[in-house]
C-alpha positions in Angstrom: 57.7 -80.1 -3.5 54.9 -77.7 -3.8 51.4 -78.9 -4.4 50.1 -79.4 -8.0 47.4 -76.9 -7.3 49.8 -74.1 -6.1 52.3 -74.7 -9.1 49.4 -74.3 -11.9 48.2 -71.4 -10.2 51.4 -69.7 -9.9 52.0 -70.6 -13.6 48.7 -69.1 -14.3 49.3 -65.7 -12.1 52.5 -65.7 -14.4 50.6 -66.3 -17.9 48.3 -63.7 -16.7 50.7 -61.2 -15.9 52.7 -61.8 -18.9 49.8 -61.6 -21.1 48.5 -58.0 -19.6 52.0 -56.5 -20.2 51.7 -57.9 -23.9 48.5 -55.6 -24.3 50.1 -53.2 -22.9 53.2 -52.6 -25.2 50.6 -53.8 -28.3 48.2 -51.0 -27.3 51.5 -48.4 -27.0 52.7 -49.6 -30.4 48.9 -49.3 -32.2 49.0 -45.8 -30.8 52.6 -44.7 -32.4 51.7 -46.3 -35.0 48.3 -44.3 -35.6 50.4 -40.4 -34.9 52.8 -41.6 -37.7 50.0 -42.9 -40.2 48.3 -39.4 -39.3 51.7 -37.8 -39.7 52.2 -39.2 -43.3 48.7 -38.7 -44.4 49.2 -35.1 -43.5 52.3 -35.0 -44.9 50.9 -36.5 -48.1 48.4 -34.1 -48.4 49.8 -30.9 -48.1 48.5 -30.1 -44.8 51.7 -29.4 -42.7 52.5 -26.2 -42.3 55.2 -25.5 -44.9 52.4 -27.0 -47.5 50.2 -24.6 -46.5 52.4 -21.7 -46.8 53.6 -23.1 -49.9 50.0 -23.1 -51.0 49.0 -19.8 -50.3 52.1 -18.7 -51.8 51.4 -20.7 -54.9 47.8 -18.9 -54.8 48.7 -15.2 -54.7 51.3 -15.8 -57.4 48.9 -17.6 -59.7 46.4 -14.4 -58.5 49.2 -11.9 -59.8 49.3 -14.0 -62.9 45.8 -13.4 -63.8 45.6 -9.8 -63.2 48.3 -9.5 -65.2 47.1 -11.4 -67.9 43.9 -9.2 -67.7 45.2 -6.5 -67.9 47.4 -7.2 -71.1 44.2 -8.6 -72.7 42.3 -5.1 -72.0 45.1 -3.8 -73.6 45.1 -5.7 -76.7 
């Protein structure tokens, strides 16, 4: 039978190494799970791509709009 001493510090080497792999995979989720919050804030606020072209498109037709507007109003 192994000595009391050698048991509990095997049990501890074990503990120990369980415990730094449990950081691990905790500090690989926290970081997943920070990209998808930034990914759904951007999302959320129109800062992807598409929501920027959609934007801009959004702008120059509302920019059309006015001119055209001014123009009728020059008119009248």
């Amino acid at each position: 039978m192994a000595a009391p001493e050698n048991h509990t510090l095997r049990l501890l080497q074990e503990i120990r190494g369980a415990v730094g792999a449990l950081d691990s995979k905790v500090d690989r989720n926290h970081e997943e799970l920070k990209e998808r919050i930034e990914s759904l804030r951007l999302a959320a606020f129109g800062e992807s791509v598409l929501g920027r072209y959609a934007t801009a498109e959004f702008e120059e037709r509302i920019s059309s709009l006015e001119q055209r507007i001014s123009a009728l109003e020059r008119r009248g």
